[in-house]
VEXMARVEX-174645 format. One line per 5 residues: number of its first residue (from 1); their letters; for each residue x, y, z of C-alpha. Coordinates in steps of 0.2 Angstrom, whole numbers. Example, Ala and Ser with C-alpha at 12.3 -4.5 7.8 and 13.67 -1.06 7.14 Angstrom:
// VEXMARVEX-174645
1	as	62 -22 39  68 -5 36
//
This chain:
// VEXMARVEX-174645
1	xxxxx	-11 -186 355  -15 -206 355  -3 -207 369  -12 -193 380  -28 -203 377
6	xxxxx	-21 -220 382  -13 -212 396  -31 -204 401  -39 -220 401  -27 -229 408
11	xxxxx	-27 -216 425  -45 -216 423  -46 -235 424  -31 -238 440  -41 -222 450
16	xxxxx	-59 -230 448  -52 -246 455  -42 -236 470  -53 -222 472  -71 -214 477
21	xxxxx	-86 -212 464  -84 -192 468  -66 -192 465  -69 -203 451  -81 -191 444
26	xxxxx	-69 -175 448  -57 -183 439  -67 -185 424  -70 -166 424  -51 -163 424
31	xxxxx	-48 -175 411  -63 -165 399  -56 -150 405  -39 -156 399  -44 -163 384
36	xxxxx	-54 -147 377  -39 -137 383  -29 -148 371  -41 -146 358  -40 -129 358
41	xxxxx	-23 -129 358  -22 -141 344  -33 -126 335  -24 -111 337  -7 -122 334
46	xxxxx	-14 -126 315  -19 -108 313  -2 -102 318  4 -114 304  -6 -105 292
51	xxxxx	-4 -88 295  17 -93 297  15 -101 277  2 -89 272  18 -75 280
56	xxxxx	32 -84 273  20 -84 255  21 -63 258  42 -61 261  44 -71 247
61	xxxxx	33 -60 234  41 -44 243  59 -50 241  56 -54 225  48 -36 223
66	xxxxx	62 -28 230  74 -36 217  63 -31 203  61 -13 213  80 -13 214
71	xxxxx	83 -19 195  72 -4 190  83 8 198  97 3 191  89 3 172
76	xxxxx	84 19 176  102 26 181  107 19 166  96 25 155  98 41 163
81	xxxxx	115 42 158  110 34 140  99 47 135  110 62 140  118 56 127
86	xxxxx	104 51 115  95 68 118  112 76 109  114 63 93  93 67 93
91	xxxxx	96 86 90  109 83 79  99 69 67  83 83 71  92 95 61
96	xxxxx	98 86 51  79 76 46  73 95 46  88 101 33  84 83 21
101	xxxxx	67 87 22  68 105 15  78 100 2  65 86 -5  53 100 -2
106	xxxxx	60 109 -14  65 94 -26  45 89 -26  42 108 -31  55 109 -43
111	xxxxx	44 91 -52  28 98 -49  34 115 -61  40 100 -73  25 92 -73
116	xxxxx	15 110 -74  25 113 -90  21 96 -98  1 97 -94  3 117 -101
121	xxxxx	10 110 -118  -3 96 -117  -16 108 -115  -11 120 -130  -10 103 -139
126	xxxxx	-28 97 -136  -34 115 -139  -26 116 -154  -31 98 -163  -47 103 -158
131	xxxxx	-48 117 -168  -40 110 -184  -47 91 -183  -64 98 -177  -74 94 -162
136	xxxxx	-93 93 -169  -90 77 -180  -94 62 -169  -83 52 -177  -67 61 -172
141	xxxxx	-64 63 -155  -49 73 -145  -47 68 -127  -35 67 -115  -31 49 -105
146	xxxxx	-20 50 -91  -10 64 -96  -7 57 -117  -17 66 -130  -26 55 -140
151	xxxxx	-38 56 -160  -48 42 -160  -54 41 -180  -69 28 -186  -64 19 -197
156	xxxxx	-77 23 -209  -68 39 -210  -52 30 -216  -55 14 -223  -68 3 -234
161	xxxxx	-73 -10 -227  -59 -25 -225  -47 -14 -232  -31 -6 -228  -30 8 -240
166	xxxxx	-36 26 -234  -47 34 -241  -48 53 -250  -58 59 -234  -48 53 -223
171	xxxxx	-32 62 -232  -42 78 -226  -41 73 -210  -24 65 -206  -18 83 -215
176	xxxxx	-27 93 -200  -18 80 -189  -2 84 -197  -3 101 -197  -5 100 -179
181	xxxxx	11 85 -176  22 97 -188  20 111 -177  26 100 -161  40 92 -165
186	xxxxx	46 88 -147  31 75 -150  28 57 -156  16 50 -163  10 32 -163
191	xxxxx	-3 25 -174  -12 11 -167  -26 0 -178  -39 -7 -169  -50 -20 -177
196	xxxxx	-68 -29 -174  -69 -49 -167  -73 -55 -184  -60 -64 -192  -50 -58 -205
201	xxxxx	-40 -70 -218  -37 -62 -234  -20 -63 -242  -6 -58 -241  -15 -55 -221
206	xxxxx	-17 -72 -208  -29 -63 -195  -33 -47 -185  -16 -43 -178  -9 -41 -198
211	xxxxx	-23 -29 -204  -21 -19 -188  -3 -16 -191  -8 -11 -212  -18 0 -207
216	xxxxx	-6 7 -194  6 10 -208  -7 14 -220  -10 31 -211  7 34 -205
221	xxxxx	12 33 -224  0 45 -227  7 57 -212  23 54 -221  18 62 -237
226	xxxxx	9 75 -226  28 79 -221  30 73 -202  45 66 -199  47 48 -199
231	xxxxx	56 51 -182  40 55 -176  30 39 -181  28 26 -170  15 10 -178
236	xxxxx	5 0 -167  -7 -14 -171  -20 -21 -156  -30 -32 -165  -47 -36 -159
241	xxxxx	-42 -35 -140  -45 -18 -135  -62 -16 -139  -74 2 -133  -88 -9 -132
246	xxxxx	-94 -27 -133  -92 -36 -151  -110 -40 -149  -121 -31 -159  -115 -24 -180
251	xxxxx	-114 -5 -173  -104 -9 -156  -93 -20 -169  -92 -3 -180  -86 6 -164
256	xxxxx	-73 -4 -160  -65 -2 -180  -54 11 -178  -38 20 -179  -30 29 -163
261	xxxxx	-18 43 -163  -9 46 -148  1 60 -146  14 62 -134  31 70 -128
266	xxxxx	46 59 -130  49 51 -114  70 58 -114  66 75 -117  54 75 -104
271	xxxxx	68 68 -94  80 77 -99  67 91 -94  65 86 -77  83 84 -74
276	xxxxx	87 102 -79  77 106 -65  88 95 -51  101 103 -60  95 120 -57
281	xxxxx	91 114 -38  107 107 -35  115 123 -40  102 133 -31  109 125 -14
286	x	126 123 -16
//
């Protein structure tokens, strides 16, 4: 383009020395004339440029479109043929999930009558301490905690204060409880001692822990001579550690002395009790 203008000027400059000021002047029309003509030209050539990049820009994205177009087909012609194949092993495991699930359907109900029997029998048993220990003494209570049968005795019911031997009333009572543990003797028994926080050292005793355990076998002597078998007995001692209520005050400290009786299935015959159910389920389906 610096050529062209040179040249201009340069045909410009040799005509106005050779030439008329009209011709001069004519040619210095031809020469704007030429020069916007260029421009123009100069224009529309950069435009084209870009609309050639912005196109090339376009074929590329679509090529590369129509490999991914043309990837996609051929993933779908091959899963096509996959899941032919899947939608078979698929009714095959379906019936198969279905058949499993039947079978724990019925395992699950086969438990639940297990566990139906257990609470029936845990039931009866509650009913019947109830009746022979009493309900109406405050001191004695009969609950159920997470499906164990418990008698929670005060202590002023069994035991003089700081002491570890049972008392004539409390004979009364443990002989109600072993009425009750003689007539079930799929059950056990355990015993636990519960104390206060006050500390106890009086020989041949160290601290809580030994006069919860006495006191354990205290009364399970006592069940003893009342005839339950020893089988049966199970002692426990939980020192200070497990109290109802906050050590804080002389009745809530009178609260927490006490003697627990938990009563509960042997955990292998309720076992073994459950498993005569599978039993009879496997046979059931075979």
């Amino acid at each position: 383009m610096k050529k062209v203008l040179l040249f201009s000027a340069s045909v410009m400059l040799l005509l106005s020395s050779c030439v008329s000021k009209k011709q001069f002047t004519d040619l210095q029309a031809k020469q704007k004339e030429t020069q916007d003509l260029l421009n123009s030209a100069t224009v529309k050539l950069n435009s084209c440029l870009e609309e050639r990049a912005s196109a090339t820009a376009r074929l590329e994205g679509l090529q590369e479109q129509l490999a991914d177009l043309r990837k996609t087909n051929q993933d779908l012609i091959d899963t096509k043929g996959n899941l032919t194949t899947l939608t078979q092993k698929g009714a095959e495991n379906l019936e198969k999930s279905l058949e499993s699930l039947k079978e724990k359907d019925l395992k699950i109900t086969r438990l639940q009558d297990a566990l139906t029997k257990k609470d029936s029998v845990t039931l009866a048993l509650v009913t019947s301490l109830k009746r022979e220990v009493g309900i109406n003494d405050p001191d004695i209570e009969v609950n159920v905690e997470k499906g164990v049968v418990f008698i929670s005795i005060a202590d002023k019911l069994l035991f003089q204060s700081g002491s570890y031997n049972v008392t004539s009333r409390a004979k009364e009572v443990l002989a109600k409880v072993a009425k009750v543990v003689n007539s079930k003797p799929d059950f056990e028994c355990m015993v636990e001692g519960h104390t206060d926080n006050v500390p106890y050292r009086k020989e041949p005793l160290l601290d809580n822990w030994d006069l919860s355990v006495k006191r354990s076998t205290s009364i399970i002597r006592v069940l003893q001579d009342l005839n339950v078998n020893p089988s049966q007995l199970i002692a426990a001692g939980r020192s200070h550690y497990v109290p109802l209520v906050d050590n804080d005050t002389a009745e809530n400290r009178a609260k927490n002395r006490r003697t627990r009786i938990v009563v509960l299935p042997k955990i292998d015959q309720f076992y073994d009790m459950i498993e005569k159910e599978m039993k009879n389920l496997a046979a059931g389906t075979n």
